[in-house]
C-alpha positions in Angstrom: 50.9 25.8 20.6 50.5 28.9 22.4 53.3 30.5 24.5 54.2 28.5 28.1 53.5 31.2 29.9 50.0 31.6 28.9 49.2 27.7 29.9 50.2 29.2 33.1 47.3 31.8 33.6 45.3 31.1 36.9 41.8 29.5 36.2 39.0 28.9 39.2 39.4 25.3 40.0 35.4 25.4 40.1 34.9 24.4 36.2 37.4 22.0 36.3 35.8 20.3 40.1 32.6 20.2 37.8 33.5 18.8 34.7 34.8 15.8 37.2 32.2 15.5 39.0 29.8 15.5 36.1 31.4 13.6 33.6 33.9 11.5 35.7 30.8 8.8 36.9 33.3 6.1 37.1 37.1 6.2 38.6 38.3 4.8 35.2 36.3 7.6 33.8 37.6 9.9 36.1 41.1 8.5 35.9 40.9 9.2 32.3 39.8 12.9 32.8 42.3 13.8 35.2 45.3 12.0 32.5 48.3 14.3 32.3 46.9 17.0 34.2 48.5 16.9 37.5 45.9 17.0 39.7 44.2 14.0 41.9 40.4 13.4 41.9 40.3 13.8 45.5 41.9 17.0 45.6 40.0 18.1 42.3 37.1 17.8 44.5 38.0 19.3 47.8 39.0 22.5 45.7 37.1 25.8 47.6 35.8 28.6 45.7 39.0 30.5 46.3 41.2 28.0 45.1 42.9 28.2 40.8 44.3 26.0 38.7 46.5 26.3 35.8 45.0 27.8 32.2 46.9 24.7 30.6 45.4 22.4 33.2 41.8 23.0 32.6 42.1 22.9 28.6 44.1 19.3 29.3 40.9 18.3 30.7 38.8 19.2 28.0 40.8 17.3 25.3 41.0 14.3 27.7 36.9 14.6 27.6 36.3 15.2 23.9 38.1 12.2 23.8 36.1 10.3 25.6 32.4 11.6 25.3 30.1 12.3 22.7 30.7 15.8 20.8 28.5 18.5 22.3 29.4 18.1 25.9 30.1 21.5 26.0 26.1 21.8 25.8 25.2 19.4 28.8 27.8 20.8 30.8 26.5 24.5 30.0 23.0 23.4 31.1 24.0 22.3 34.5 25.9 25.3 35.5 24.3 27.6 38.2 25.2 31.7 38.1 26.9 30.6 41.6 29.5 28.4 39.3 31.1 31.6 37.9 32.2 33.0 40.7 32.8 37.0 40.9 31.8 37.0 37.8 28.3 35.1 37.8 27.4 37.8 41.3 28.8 40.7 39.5 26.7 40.2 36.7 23.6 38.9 38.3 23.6 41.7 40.7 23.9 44.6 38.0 21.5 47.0 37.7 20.6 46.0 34.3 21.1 43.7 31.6 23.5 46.4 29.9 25.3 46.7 32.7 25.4 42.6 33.3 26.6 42.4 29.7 29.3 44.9 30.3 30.5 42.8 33.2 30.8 40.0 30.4 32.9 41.6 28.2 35.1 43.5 30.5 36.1 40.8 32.9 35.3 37.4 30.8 38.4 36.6 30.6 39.6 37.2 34.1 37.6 34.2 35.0 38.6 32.2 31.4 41.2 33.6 29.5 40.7 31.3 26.7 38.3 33.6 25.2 37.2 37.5 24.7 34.0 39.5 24.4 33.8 43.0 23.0 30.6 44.1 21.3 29.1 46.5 18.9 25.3 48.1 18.7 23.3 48.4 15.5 20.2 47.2 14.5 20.9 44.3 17.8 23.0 44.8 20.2 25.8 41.9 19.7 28.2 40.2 21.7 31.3 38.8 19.5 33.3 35.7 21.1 36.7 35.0 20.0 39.5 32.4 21.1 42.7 33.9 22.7 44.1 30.7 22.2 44.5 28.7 18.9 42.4 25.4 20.6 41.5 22.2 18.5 38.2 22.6 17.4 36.8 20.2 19.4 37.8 22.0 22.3 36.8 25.2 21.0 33.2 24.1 20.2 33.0 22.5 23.8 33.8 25.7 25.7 31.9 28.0 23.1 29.1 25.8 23.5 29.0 26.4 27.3 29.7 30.1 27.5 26.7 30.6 24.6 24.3 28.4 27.5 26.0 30.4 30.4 25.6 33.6 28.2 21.4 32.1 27.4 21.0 32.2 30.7 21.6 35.8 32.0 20.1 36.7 29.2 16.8 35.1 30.1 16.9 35.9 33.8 16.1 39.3 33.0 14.0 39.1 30.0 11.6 36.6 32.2 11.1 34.6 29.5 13.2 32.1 26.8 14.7 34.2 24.3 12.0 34.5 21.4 14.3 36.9 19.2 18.2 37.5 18.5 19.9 34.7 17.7 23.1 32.9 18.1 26.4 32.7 16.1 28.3 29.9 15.8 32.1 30.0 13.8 31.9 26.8 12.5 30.2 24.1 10.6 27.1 22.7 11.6 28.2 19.3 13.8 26.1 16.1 13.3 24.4 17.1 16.7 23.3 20.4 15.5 19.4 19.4 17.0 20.5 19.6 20.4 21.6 23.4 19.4 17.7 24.2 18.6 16.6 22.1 21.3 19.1 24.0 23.8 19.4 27.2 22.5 16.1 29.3 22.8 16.6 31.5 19.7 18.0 30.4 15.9 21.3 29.9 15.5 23.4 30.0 12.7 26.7 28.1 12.3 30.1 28.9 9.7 29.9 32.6 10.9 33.6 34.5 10.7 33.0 35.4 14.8 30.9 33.7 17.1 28.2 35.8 19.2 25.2 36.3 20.9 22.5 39.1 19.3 19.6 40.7 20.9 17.8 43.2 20.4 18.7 46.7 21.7 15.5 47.2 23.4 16.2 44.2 26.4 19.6 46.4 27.1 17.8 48.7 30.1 15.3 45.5 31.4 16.2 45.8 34.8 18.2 42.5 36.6 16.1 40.2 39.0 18.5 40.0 41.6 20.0 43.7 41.1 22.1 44.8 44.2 23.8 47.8 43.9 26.6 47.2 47.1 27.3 43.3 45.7 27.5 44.9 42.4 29.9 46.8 43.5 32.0 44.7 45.5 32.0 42.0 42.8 33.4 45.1 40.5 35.7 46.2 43.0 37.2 42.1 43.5 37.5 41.8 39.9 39.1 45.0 39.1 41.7 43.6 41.9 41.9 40.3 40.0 42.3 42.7 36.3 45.7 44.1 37.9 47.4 41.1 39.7 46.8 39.7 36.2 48.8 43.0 34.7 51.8 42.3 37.2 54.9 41.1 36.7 53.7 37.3 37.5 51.6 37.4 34.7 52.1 40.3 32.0 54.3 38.1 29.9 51.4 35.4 29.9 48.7 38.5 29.1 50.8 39.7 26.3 50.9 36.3 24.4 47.5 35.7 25.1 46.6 39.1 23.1 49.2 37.9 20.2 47.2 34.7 20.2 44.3 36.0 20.0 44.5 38.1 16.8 45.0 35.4 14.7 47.6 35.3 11.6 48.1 39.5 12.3 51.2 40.6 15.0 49.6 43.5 16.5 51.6 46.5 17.6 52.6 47.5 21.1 50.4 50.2 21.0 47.5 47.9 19.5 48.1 45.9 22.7 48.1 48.2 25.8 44.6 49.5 25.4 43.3 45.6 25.9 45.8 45.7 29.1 44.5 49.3 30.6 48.2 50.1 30.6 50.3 52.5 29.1 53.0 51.7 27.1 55.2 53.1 29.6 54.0 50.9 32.2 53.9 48.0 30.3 57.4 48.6 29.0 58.8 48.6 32.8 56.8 45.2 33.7 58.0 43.6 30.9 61.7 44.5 31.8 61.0 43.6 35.4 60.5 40.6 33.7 63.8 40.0 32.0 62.0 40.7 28.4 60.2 43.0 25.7 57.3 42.8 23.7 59.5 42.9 20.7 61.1 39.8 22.2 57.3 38.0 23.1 56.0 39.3 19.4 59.3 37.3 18.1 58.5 34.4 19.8 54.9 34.2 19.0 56.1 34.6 15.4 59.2 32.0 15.6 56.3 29.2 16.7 53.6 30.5 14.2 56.3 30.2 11.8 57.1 25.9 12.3 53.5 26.1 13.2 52.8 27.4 9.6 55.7 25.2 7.3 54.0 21.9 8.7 50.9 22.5 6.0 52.8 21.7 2.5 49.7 23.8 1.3 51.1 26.9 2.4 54.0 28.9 0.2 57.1 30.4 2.2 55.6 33.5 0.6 52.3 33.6 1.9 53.7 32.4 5.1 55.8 35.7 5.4 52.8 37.2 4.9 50.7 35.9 7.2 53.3 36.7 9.9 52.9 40.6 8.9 56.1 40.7 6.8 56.2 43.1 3.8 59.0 40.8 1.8 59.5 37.3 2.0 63.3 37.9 2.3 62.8 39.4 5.6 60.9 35.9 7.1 63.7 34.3 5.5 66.4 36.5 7.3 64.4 36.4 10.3 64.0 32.7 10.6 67.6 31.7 9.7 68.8 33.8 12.8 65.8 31.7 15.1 66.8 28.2 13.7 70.0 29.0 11.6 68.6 27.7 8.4 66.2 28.6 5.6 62.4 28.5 6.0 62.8 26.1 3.1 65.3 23.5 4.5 63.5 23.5 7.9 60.6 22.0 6.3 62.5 19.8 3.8 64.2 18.5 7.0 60.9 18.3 9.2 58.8 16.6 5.9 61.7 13.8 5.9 61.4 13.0 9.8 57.9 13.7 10.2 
């Protein structure tokens, strides 16, 4: 499990209003949906544009649903969203000046609006947009919210080519499910599943086709908004919550301080003096992250307490060992003895 103060990044109530209000047909259904989340159907759906939820809220909801539907909900929902449904970031990229630019938008401010997830992209032969976790999610839930950013993703795509997308493709980071039809059915160009990242390729040449609905003062003001959104997420509220979220999100690999201020727009400096406004230190959060990867990790008997140590970034296995007696005050070893025999 990730870090609490990452469940507690602000989301846009707006997904989670529509996931009720599509799915939740019943009130058993939608009594279901809501389970353990904290939030009433009634006020679920008198929730304004302006109003957020918790980060930990909205991915409750999703596990209550995969639960409960069919796998590939993620697909139906992603059909049925509007550009409107995203918010800033649906007008700021709808309104850029070109499909570059629109892209951009993507990948810069993604996860401003869900911070489960990050874009960054790279240009070769296609121009491709890579989609990675910043959480580790069941993959259940995973595949339900990949599925609807790919559809979300289809679409802007397609607004300004004029057309479905006839080249490019799609990449999907796992398996093929039992539904994989609906994918080809859904999903205008091929995709291909068990890919290391997941992504979205086109090709280089629909980069300058020029937005439908291009607006050069909303463009701006959506920019302006979101940029103000970017820094009250760097503040002190939230920079412990942005710090895990960047630990989470490079998988098995601690990355440095000075790996992590560049995806903040900070310096360290800055980020140095948040964090102690904040009572704490990244050395502190990167300890943490690693003290739960670490019981994390010891629950699969397939995994060594050497190549655990490794996994965590340490050079010797004696210094996981020293490191984890002083979290839990025993051995790496004994803690999982003890967990197997009351697990």
């Amino acid at each position: 499990m990730a870090g609490r103060a990452v469940e507690a990044l602000p989301m846009p109530a707006a997904y989670f209003r529509l996931i009720l209000r599509r799915f939740g047909t019943t009130p058993e259904r939608a009594r279901r949906i809501l389970e353990g989340t904290g939030i009433e159907a009634a006020d679920a759906m008198a929730a304004g544009p302006d109003d957020v939820i918790e980060l930990g809220q909205q991915l409750r909801q999703a596990r209550n649903l995969s639960k409960l539907v069919a796998p590939g909900w993620g697909l139906e929902l992603g059909r049925s969203l509007e550009g409107a449904a995203h918010g800033l970031l649906g007008v700021a990229a709808a309104s850029a000046p070109d499909l570059a630019r629109a892209l951009a938008v993507m990948e810069r401010f993604g996860y401003v609006r869900a911070p489960y997830f990050k874009v960054s992209s790279d240009v070769d032969r296609l121009f491709r947009l890579r989609i990675e976790p910043q959480l580790r999610l069941e993959p259940e839930t995973w595949s339900a919210l990949l599925e609807t950013l790919l559809m979300s993703i289809q679409a802007l795509i397609e607004s300004a080519l004029g057309h479905a997308m006839d080249e490019g493709g799609f990449l999907v980071d796992f398996a093929a499910p039992p539904y994989a039809d609906r994918y080809t059915e859904l999903l205008h160009a091929p995709v291909r599943f068990g890919e290391p990242t997941a992504g979205v390729s086109i090709p280089n040449a629909w980069l300058p086709l020029p937005c439908p609905f291009s607006d050069a003062a909303l463009h701006h003001g959506a920019v302006e908004r979101l940029e103000t959104a970017e820094r009250g997420l760097q503040g002190p509220e939230f920079i412990v919550a942005q710090v895990e979220r960047i630990l989470e999100g490079a998988g098995e690999r601690v990355p440095g301080v000075d790996e992590v201020v560049p995806q903040l727009r900070l310096s360290r400096r800055t980020l140095v003096r948040r964090l102690e406004q904040c009572g704490t230190s990244f050395r502190e959060i990167a300890d943490g992250h690693r003290r739960r990867r670490a019981t994390e990790l010891l629950a699969d008997p397939n995994l060594t307490v050497t190549e655990i140590a490794y996994r965590l970034g340490y050079t010797e296995p004696a210094s996981f060992s020293r490191a984890f007696r002083r979290w839990f005050g025993t051995s790496p070893r004994s803690y999982r003895e003890v967990r197997g025999s009351t697990g």
